[in-house]
N, C-alpha and C positions, 0 to 999 in steps of 0.2 A: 611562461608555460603556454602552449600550445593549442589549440581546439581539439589533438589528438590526446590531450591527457596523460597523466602519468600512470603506467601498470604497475598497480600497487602489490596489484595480487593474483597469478597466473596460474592458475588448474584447469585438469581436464573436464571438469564439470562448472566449474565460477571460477569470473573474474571478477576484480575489483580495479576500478579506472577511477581515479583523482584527479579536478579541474580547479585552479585557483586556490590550490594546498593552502599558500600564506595566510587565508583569511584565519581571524579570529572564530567563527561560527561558522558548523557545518551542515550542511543538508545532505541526506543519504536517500538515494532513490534506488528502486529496484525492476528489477525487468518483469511487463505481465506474462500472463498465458497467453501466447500464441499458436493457433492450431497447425500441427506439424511442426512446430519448432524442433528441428535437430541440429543445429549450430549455431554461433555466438554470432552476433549482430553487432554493427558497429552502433556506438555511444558518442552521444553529441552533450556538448551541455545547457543547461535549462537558462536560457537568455535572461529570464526575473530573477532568476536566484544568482546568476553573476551579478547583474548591477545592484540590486541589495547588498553587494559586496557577503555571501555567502561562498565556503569552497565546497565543493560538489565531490559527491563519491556513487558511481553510478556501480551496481553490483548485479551481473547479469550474469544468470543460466544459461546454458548452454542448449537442455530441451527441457520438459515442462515436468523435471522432478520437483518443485518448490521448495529449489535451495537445500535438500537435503539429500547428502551423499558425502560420499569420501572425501572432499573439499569444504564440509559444515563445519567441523574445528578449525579448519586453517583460517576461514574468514573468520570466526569468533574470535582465535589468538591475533589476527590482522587489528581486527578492530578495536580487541581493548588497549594496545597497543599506541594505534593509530589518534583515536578520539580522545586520549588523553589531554592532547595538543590545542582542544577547543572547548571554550566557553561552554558553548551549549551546541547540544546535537538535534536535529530536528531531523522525524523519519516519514518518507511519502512512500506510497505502494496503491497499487489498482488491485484488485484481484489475486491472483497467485503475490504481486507482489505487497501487496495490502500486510497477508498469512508473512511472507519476510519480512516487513517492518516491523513485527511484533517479533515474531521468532528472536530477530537479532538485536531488538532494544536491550538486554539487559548487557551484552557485552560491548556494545558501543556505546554506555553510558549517556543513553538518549533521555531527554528530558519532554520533547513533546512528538507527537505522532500522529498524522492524517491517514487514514487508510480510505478504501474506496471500496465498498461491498467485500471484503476481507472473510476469509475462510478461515476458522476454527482448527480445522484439520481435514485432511483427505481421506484419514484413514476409517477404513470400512469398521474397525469396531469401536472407533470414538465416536465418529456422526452416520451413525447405518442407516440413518432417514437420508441421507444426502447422498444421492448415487452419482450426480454429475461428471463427479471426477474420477471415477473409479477407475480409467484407461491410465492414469496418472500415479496413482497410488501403487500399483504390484510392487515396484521399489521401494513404497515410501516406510522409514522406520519409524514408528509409532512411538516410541522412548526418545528417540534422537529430537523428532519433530513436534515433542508434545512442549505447549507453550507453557504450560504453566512452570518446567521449567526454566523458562525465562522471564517469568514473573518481574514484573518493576513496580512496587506499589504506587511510587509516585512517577508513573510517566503519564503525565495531561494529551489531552487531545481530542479529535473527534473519529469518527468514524462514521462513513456518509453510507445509508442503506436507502435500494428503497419500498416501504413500508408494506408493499403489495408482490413482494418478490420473498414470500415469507423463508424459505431456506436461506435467504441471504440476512433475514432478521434473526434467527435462530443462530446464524452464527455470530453474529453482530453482540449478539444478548451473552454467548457462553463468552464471547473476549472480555467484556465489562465485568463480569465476577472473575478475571485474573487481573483486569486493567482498572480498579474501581475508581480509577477519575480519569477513564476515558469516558464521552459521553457520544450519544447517537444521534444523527445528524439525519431525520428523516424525508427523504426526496422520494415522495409521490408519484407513479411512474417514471422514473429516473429511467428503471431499466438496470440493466448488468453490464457492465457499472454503472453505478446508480449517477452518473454523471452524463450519463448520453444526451440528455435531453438538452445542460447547457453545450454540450459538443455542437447538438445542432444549430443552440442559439448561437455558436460562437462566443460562447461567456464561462469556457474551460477555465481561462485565467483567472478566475476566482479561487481553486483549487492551491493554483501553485502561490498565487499572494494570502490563500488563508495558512498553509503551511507552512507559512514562514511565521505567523505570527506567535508572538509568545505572552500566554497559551494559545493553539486555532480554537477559535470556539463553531458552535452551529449558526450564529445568528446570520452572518455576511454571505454562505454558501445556502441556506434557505432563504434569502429574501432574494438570490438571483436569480434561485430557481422558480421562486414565486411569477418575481417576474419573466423569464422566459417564458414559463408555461402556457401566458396569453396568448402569443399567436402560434404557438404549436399543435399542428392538426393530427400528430400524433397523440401527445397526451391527452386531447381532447374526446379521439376514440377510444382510447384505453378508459378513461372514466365514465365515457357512455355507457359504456362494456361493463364495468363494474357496477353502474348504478342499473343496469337490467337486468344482473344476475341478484341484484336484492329485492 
């Protein structure tokens, strides 16, 4: 196989691209929100999760519906299909893709899951406190997109928020009462994604090697974060900031 991947799965709205099919165990990653996204973007695969000897299923939108439209069954009947074939499924997502790694855990028979400041829902009468996304939502179906249909009692994992980004805790908290042994993984001005801050450090790859782990727990993605945060002169103002408004 190829760096160009296998098209597993072709619509107008998602695709689904497979790198390293043969492995035993899979990682499923999804595309974030990008501002203006209105077409598919090429998919590369994640250099850690090949030599872990992981196969890669990268599942990308087309614009910034969140994976829900006329192409949401097709990749459900894909992937329960598909992930039959592996031991264990492991699911990543940033943001809008955070909201897909949960959505689509019950039909890919995933068993662990990292999400990254992950959203609840977009829709205006699920989280009417959360306007963010509301340019996003006029399409989005409420029924189709509600996760608690995809409920997985037992999919482990963490979910990385961070703690002062309170809409991003709020949604954090409504996934954990559908996901009740997913746990919160709290990064201290992190930011949105609550990973910016090791972005700056350079210490992303913490994310993609805690994802693999089985189960990811919070301890290895907070003690990086810990330590990046020393010499960062952003987090250092954001906490100033916070400790003057107390």
């Amino acid at each position: 196989m190829t760096n160009a991947g296998d098209l597993v799965y072709s619509g107008d709205h998602l695709r689904a691209t497979l790198f390293n099919g043969v492995s035993d165990r899979l990682a499923i990653i999804f595309s974030f929100r990008e501002k203006g996204r209105t077409a598919f973007t090429a998919v590369n695969p994640v250099n850690h999760m090949a030599t872990n000897g992981f196969a890669q299923l990268a599942i990308t939108s087309r614009i910034n519906d969140w994976f829900i439209n006329p192409d949401t069954a097709g990749i459900e009947t894909m992937l329960r299909r598909l992930t039959l074939h592996y031991k264990a499924v492991h699911m990543l997502g940033f943001s809008m893709g955070g909201y897909g790694a949960f959505r689509f855990a019950h039909a890919a028979h995933a068993a662990y899951v990292t999400a990254i400041s992950p959203q609840f829902s977009i829709h205006p009468d699920v989280v009417p406190f959360d306007k963010r996304y509301r340019a996003d939502a006029s399409g989005f179906d409420r029924d189709l997109g509600d996760l608690t249909r995809a409920a997985r009692p037992n999919l482990q994992g963490i979910i990385i928020a961070d703690p002062f980004r309170p809409l991003d805790l709020v949604n954090a908290n409504m996934i954990t009462e559908v996901f009740p042994r997913v746990r919160i993984a709290r990064l201290p001005f992190g930011g949105h994604p609550a990973t910016a801050l090791l972005g700056r450090a350079r210490k992303s790859g913490i994310i993609q090697r805690t994802a693999l782990q089985t189960p990811p727990t919070p301890a290895p993605v907070i003690a990086e974060h810990r330590a990046a945060r020393r010499g960062d002169a952003d987090y250092h103002t954001a906490l100033a900031a916070k400790l003057l408004t107390r």
